[in-house]
C-alpha positions as CSV (number, residue, x, y, z in Angstrom):
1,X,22.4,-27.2,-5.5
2,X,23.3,-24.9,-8.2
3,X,20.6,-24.1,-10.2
4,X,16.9,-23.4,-8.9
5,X,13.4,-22.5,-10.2
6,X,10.6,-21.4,-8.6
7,X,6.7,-19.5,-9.7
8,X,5.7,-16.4,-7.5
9,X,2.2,-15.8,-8.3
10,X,0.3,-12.6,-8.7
11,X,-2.6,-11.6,-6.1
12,X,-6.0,-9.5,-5.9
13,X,-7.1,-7.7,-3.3
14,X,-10.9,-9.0,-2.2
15,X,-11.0,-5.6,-0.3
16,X,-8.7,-3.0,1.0
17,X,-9.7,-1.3,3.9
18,X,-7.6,2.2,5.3
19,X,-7.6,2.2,8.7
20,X,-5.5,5.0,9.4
21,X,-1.9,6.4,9.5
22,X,1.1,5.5,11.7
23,X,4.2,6.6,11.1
24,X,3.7,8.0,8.0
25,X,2.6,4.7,6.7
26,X,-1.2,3.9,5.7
27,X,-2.3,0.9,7.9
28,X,-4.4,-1.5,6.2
29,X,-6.6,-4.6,6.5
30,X,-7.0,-6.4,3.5
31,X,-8.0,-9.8,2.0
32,X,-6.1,-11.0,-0.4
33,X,-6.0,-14.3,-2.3
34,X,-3.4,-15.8,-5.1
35,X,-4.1,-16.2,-8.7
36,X,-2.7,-18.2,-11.7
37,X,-0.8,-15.4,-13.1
38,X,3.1,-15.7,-12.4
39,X,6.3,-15.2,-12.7
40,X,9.4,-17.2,-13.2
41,X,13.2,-17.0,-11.4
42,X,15.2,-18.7,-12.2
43,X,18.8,-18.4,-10.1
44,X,22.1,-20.2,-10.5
45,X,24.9,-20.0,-7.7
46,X,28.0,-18.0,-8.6
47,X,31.5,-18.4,-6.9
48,X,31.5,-15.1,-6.0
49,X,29.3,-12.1,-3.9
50,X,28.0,-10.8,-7.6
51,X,24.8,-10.9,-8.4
52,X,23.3,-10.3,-12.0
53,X,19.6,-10.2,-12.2
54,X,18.4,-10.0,-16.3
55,X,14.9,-9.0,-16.8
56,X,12.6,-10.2,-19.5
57,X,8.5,-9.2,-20.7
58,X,6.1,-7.1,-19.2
59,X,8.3,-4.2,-20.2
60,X,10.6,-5.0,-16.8
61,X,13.9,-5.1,-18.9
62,X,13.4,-1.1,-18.8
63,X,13.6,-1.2,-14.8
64,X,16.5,0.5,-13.3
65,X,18.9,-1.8,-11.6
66,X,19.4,0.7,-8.8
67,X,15.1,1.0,-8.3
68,X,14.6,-3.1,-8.9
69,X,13.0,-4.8,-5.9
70,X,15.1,-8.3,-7.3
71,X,18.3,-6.8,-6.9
72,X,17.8,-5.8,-3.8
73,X,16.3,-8.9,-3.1
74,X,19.3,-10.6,-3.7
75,X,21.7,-8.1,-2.0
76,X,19.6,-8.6,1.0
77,X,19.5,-12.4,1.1
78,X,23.3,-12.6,0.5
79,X,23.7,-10.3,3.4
80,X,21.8,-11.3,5.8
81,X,23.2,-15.7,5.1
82,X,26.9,-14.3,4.0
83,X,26.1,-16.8,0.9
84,X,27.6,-16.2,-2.2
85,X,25.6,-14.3,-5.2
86,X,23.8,-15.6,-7.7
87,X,23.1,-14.9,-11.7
88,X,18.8,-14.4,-11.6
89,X,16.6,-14.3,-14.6
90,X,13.3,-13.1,-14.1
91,X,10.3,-14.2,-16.5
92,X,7.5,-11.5,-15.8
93,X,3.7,-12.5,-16.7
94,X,2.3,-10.3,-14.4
95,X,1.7,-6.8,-15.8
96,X,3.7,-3.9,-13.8
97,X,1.9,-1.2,-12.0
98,X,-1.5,-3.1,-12.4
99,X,-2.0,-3.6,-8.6
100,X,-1.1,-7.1,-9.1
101,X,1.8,-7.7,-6.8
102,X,4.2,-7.9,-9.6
103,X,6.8,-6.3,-7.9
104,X,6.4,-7.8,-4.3
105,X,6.4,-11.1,-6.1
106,X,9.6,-11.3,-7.8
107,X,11.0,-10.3,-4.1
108,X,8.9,-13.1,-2.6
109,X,10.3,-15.8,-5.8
110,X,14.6,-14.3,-5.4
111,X,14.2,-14.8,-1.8
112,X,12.7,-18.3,-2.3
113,X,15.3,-19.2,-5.6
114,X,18.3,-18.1,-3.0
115,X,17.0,-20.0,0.0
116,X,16.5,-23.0,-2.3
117,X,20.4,-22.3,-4.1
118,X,21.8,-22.1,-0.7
119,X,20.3,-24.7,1.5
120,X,18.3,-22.0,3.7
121,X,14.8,-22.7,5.2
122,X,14.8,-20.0,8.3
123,X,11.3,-18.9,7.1
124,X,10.9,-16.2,9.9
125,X,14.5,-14.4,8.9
126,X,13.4,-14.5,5.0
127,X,10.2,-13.1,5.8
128,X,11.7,-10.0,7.8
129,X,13.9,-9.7,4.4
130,X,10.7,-9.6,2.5
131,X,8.9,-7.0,5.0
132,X,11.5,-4.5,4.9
133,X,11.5,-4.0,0.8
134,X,7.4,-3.9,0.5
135,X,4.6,-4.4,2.3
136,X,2.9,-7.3,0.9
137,X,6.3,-8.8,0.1
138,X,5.9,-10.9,3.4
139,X,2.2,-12.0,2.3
140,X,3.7,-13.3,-1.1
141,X,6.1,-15.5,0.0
142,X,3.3,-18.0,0.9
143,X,0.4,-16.4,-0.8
144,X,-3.3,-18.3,-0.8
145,X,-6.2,-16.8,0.7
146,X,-4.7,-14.3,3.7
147,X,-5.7,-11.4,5.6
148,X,-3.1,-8.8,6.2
149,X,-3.0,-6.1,8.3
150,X,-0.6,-3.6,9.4
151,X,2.0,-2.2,6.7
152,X,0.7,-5.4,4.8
153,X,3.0,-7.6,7.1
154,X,1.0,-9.3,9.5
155,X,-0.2,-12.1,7.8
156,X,-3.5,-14.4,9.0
157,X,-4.1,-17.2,6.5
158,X,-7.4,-18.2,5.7
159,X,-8.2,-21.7,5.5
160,X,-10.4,-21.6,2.2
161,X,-10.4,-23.9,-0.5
162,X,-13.1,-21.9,-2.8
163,X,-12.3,-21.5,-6.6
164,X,-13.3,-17.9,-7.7
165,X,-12.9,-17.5,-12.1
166,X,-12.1,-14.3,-12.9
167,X,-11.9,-11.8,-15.8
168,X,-9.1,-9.2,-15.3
169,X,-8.6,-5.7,-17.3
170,X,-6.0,-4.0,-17.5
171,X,-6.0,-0.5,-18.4
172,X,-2.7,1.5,-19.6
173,X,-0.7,3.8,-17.8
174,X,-1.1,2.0,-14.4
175,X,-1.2,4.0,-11.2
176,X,1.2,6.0,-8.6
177,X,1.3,3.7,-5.5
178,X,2.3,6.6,-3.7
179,X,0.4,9.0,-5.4
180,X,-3.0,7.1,-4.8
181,X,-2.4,6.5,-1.5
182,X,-1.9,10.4,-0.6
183,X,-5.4,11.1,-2.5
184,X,-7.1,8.5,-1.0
185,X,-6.8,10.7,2.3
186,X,-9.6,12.7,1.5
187,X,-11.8,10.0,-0.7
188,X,-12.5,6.7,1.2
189,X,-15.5,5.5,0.9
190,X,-17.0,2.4,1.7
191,X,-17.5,0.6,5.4
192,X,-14.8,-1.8,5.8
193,X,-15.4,-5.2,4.7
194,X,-12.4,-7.8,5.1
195,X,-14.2,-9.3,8.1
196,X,-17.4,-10.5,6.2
197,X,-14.9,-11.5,3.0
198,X,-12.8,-13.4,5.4
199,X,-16.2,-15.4,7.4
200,X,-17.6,-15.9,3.6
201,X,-14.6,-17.4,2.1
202,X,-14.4,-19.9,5.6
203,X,-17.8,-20.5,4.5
204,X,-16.8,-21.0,0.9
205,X,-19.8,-18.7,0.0
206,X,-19.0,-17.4,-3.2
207,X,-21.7,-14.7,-3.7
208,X,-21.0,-13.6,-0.2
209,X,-17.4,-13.0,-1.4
210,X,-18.2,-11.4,-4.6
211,X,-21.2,-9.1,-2.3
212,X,-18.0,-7.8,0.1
213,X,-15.3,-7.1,-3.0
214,X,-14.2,-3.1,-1.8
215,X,-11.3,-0.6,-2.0
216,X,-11.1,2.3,-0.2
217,X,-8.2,3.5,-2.9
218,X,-10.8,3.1,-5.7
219,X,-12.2,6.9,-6.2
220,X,-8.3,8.4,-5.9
221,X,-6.9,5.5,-9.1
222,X,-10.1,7.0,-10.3
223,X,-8.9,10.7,-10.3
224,X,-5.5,9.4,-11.3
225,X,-6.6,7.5,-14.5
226,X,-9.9,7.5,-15.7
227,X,-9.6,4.0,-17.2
228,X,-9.9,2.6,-14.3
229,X,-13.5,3.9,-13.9
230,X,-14.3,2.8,-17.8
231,X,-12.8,-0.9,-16.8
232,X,-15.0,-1.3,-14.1
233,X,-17.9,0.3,-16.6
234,X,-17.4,-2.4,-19.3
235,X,-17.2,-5.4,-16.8
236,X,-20.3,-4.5,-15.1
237,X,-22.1,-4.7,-18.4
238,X,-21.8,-8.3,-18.3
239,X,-23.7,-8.4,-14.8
240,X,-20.8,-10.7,-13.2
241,X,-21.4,-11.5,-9.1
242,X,-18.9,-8.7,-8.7
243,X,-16.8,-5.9,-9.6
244,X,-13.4,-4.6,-8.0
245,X,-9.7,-2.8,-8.4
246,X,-7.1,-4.7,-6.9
247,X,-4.1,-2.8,-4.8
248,X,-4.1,0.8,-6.0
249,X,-4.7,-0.3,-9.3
250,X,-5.2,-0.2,-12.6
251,X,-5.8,-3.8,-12.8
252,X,-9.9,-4.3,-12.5
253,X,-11.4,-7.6,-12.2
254,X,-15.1,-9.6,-12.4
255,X,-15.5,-12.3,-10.1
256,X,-17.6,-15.1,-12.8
257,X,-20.1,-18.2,-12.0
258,X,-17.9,-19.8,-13.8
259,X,-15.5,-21.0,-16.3
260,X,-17.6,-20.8,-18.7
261,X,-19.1,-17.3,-18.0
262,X,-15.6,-16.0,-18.2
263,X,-14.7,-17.7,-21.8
264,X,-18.2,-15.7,-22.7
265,X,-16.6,-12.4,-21.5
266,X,-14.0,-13.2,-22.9
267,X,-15.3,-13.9,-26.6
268,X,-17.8,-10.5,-26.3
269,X,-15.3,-8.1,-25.0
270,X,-15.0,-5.5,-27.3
271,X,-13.2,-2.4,-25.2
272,X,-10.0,-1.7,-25.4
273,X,-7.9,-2.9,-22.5
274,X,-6.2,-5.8,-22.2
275,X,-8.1,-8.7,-20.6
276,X,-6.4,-11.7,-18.8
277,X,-8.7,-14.9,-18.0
278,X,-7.6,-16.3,-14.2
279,X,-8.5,-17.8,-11.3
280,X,-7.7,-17.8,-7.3
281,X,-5.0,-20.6,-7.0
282,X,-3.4,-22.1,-3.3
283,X,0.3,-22.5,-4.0
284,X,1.9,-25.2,-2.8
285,X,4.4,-23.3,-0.7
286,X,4.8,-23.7,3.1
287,X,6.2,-20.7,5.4
């Protein structure tokens, strides 16, 4: 094979739950599901150990070669299988620094476009790649419903085949990963709830879902841009089954009855961020 294609979808957190600090790193336990937001690679084989990764939408052709998780992506894969390089395009749909994944998925869709070019299907080797350049780069290899834990790479799937419509904000300016995490320290709030989101989604109890949506980084993306807040303001107004911020943010989105709820949020919506219609999706991708 010499050419290959591939979607790596976006995800929300359904809560994010700190449970302390090891190692410097912030451990967490987190539900997380995939939705119908994604991004295209597209790779083609080269004859030699180059590799060329081109950037297009979202803003992403600004990314520094040197900072973008792809490249390294790629590095890492030709590595680790002494394969030969490859010429990447990335077509980004997912907003950046929206707590969306965006980043962790275009890992998660190179490593998948090179195992696919090169004849590799040594799931537990990719997935180590994946670990080591994010922490919910593992999760997003697979995505669907999941719990993760850890650094975000332990991975439990959950076997749930409920539909959830959402309406998704996204406010400008994003938020510092790194910097929300640090404030979030001394502002968690909320009892942890992953374990009643995971037994609700088994139960395919939507309300029960929408009742345990929570994120202990919420009040520090919060301090870090006040959008956030407003976001979660103007989607309330609509009185949807429930209200979050996914990863550390800015993205904030309603979880809807239905399809038709959302089209009517969608039609009434008069703030000023930008809002994506989507919807929880189980790609079709075994690990």
């Amino acid at each position: 094979m010499d050419y290959a294609r591939v979607k790596s979808y976006a995800k929300v957190n359904l809560t994010l739950d700190i449970t302390g600090v090891f190692g410097g790193y912030h451990m967490l336990d987190s539900v997380v599901a995939s939705i119908d937001l994604a991004d295209v690679i597209t790779a083609r084989s080269r004859g030699d150990k180059r590799v060329n990764v081109t950037m297009h939408g979202e803003g992403s052709e600004s990314i520094d070669p040197e900072r973008n998780n792809a490249v390294k992506a790629a590095m890492a894969f030709m590595e680790k299988f002494d394969t030969c390089g490859a010429d990447i395009t990335v077509w980004k749909n997912i907003p950046v620094g929206a707590g969306l994944g965006g980043s962790s998925a275009d890992v998660a869709g190179v490593l998948r476009a090179m195992a696919k070019l090169y004849g590799v299907s040594d799931f537990n080797e990719i997935k180590a790649i994946a670990d080591s350049l994010g922490s919910d780069c593992g999760y997003m290899l697979t995505g669907g419903y999941a719990r993760i834990s850890g650094r975000g790479d332990i991975v439990k799937r959950i076997d749930s085949r409920l539909k959830m419509q959402l309406v998704l904000l996204v406010p400008d300016g994003g938020v510092s990963t790194a910097e929300c995490y640090k404030k979030s320290d001394s502002q968690i709030k909320g009892a942890p709830m992953s374990e009643s989101v995971e037994n609700a989604l088994l139960c395919g109890d939507l309300q029960g879902v929408a009742k345990g949506l929570n994120n202990h980084l919420y009040a520090a993306a919060v301090c870090l841009n006040g959008g956030v807040f407003q976001a979660v303001k103007e989607l309330e107004e609509f009185a949807p089954l429930g209200v979050n911020m996914t990863g550390s943010g800015s993205g904030v989105y309603a979880v809807m009855e239905n399809d038709e709820f959302s089209r009517y949020v969608q039609s009434r919506y008069r703030g000023k961020h930008r809002l994506i219609l989507t919807k929880t999706v189980l790609p079709n991708i075994k690990g």
